[in-house]
C-alpha positions in Angstrom: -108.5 146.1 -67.6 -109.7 147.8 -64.5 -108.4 146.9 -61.0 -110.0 147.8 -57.6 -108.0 150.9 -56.9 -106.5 152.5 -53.4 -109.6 155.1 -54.5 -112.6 152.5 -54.5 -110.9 151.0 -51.1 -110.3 154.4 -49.6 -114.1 155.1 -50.4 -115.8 152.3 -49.1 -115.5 152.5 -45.7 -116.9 156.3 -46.1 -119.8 154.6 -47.7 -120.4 151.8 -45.1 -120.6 154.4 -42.7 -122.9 156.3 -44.9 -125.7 153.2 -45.3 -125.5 152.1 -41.7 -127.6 155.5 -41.4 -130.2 154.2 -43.4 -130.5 156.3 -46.3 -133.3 156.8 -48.7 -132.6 154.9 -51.8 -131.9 158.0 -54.0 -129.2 158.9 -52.0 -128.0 155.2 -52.1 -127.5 155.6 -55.5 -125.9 158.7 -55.4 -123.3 158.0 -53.2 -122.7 154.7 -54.9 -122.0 156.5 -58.0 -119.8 159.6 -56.3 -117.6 156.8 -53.6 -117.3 153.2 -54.3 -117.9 153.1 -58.2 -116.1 156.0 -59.0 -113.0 154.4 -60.5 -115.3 152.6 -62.7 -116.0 155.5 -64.5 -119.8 155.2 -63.5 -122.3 157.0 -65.7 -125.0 156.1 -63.8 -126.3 154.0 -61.0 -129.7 151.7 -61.0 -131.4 150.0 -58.1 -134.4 147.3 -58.3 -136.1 145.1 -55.7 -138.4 142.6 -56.0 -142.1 143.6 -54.9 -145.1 141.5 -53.3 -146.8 141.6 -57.1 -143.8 139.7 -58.8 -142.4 142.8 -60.1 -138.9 144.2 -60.2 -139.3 148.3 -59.1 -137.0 151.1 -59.2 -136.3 152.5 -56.0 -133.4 154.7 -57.2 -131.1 156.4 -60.0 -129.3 158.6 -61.1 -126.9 159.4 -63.7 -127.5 159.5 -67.9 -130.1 156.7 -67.9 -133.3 159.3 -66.8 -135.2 159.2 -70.2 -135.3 155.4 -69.2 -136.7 155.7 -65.9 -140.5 156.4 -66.6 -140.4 152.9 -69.0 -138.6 150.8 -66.7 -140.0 152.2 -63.1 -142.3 148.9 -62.7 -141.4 145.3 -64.7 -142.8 141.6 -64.5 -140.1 138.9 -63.4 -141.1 136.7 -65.9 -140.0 139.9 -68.5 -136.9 138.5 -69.9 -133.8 141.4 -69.4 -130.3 141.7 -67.7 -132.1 142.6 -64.2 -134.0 139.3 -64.2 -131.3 136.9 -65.3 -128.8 138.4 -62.5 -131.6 138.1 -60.2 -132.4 134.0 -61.2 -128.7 133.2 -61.5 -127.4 135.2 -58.9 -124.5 136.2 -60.9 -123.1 139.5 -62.5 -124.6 140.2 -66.0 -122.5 142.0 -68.6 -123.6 143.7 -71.5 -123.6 147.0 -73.2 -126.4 149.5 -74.0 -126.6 147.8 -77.7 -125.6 144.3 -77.4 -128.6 144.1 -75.5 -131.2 145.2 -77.7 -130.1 141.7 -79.9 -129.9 140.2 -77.0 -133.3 140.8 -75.6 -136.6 141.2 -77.4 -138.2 142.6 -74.7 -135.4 145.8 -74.7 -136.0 146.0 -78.7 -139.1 147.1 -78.3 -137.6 150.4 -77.1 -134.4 150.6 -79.2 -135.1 153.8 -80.1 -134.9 155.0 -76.6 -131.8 153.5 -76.0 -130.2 154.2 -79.0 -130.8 157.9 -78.4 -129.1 157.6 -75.1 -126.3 155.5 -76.5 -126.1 158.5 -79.2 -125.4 161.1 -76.1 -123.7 158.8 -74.1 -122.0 156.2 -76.8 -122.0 152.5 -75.8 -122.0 152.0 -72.4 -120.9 148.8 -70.4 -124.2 147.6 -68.4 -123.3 145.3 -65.2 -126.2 144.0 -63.2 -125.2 143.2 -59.7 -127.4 141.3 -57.7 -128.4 142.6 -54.2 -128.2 139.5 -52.0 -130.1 139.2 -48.4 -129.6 135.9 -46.5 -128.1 134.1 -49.7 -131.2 135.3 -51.9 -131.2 137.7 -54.8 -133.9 140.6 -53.6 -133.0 143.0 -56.5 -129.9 144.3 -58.2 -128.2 147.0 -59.0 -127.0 148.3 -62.7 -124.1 150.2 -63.1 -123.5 151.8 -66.7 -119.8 152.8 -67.4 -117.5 153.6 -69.8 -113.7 152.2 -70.4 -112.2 148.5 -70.0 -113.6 145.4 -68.7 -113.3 145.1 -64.8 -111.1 142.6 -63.7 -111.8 139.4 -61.0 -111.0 141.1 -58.1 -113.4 144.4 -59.7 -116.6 142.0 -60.5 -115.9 140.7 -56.6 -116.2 144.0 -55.0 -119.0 144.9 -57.0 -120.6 141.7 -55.8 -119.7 142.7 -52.2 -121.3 145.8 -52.6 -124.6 143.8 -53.8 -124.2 142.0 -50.5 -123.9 145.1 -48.1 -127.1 146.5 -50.1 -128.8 143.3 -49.1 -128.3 144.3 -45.6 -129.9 147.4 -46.3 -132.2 146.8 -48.0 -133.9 144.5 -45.4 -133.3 146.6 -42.7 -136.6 147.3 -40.8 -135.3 151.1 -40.8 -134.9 150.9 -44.5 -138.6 150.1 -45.0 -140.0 153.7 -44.8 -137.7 155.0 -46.9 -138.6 152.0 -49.8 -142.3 152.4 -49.2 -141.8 156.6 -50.3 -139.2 155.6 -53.0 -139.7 158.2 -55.9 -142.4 158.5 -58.2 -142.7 160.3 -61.7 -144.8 162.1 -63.9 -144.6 161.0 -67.4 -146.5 160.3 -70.1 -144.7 156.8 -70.7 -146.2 153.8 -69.5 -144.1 151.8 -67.6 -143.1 147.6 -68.8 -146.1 146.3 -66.7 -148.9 144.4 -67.3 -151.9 144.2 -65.0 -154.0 141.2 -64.0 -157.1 142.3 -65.5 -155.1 143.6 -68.9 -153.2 140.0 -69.4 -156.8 138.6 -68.8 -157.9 140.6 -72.0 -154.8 139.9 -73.6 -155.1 136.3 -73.5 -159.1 136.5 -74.7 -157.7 138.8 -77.9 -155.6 135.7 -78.6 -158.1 133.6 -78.7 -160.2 135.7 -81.3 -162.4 137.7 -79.4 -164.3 140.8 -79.9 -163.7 143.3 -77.0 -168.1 143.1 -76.8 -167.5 139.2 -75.9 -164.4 140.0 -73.3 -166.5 142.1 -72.0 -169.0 139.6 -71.3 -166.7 137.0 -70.2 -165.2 138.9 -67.3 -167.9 140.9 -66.7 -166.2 144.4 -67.3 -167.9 147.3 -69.3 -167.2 147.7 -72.8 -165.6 151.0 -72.4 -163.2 149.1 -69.1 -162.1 146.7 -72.2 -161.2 149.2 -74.5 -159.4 151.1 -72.2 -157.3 148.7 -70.6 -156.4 146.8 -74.2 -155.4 150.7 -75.4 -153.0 150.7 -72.3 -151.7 147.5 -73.5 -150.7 148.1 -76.3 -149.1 151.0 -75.6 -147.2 149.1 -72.8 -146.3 146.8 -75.9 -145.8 149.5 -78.5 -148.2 148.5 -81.0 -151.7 150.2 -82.3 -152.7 146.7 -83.3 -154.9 144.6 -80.8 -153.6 141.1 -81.9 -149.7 142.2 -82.3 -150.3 143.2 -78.7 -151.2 140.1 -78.1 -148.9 138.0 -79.8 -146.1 140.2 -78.0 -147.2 139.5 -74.6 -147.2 135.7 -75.0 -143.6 136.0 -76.7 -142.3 138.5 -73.9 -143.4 136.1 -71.4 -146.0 138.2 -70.1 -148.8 135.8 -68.6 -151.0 135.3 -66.0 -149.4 134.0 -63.0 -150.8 129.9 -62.4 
């Protein structure tokens, strides 16, 4: 079992002094993973906040997870994953890279993603550490490690590191630096759903040809096909109705 070491102690003030200069989150990230969680054997480091749209976005990593990055960049808060249930309970989740994928359905869908990095890496430890701003959960952080469980005193430094990145995070001088937050080229789509696609989604379900969705929301034929194709590549399927079926079990749904 872990136990905060002199190391993480010795580092943290370093890294308070580092974040009070407002730092882009990329460099967040990066200096969480080199100074506080070192001793944790950190393989890499993970930040999400919550957006206007209802969506969790990535506004920094680094470490092993990169392949993941493109996928994950953008996701629903009603998508149910580690990030979201830290976020609603405001409590550290623990899992590993595959306990999750029985864990999750919405992860499954990619298990062959994460199984390849589990392959390079092996089974990692996953903690998702809420980042807390006036008692509310804004976000979290994941932190993917290797080695024995942390102990209580471990999981309440991590959580007092989710607190600091609250203050942050909210910082009117951290704004730029979120609003610029990285951005990637990749031919993955990321685990998001538009308004207009759910709309189509939800007209699939209900038996209709794309010439009648069409009609209904008064898109083009050509607009249908498109966004349903982006769909269901979001939701890793070639057929229109699996797509559909997914979304509704995933949780994936208008907002009322």
């Amino acid at each position: 079992m872990f136990s905060t070491s002199n190391q993480s102690l010795i580092a943290l003030p370093a890294f308070m002094r580092f974040i009070s200069t407002y730092p882009d989150p990329q460099e967040v990230c990066e200096a969480l993973m080199g100074g506080p969680l070192a001793h944790f054997n950190a393989k890499s480091v993970n930040m999400f906040l919550t957006t206007e749209e209802n969506t969790y976005k990535i506004v920094g990593t680094t470490g092993i997870t990169a392949p993941l990055v493109p996928r994950y960049m953008e996701m629903p808060r009603t998508l149910n994953t580690p990030l979201n249930d830290a976020v609603i309970e405001g409590e550290i989740v623990t899992t590993s890279i595959l306990k999750q994928l029985d864990d999750y359905p919405s992860l499954a869908l990619d298990r062959k993603i994460w199984e390849d990095v589990a392959k390079t890496a092996g089974d990692l430890r996953i903690d998702t550490i809420p980042i807390v701003s006036n008692g509310k959960s804004i976000g979290a952080y994941d932190m993917f490690s290797e080695g024995a469980e942390p102990g209580r005193k471990d999981y309440a430094f991590l959580s007092a590191l989710g607190h600091l990145l609250g203050v942050w995070a909210t910082h009117p001088y951290t704004e730029n630096s979120l609003e610029s937050s990285f951005s990637l080229n990749s031919d993955e789509v990321s685990f998001n759903l538009n308004e207009r696609q759910l709309h189509i989604l939800e007209l699939v379900e209900q038996g209709r040809s794309n010439s009648a969705i069409a009609v209904i929301l008064g898109y083009s034929q050509s607009t249908v096909k498109q966004e349903l194709q982006r769909a269901m590549r979001v939701l890793r399927t070639n057929e229109r109705s699996e797509a559909a079926k997914r979304a509704r079990e995933l949780g994936l749904h208008l907002c009322q």
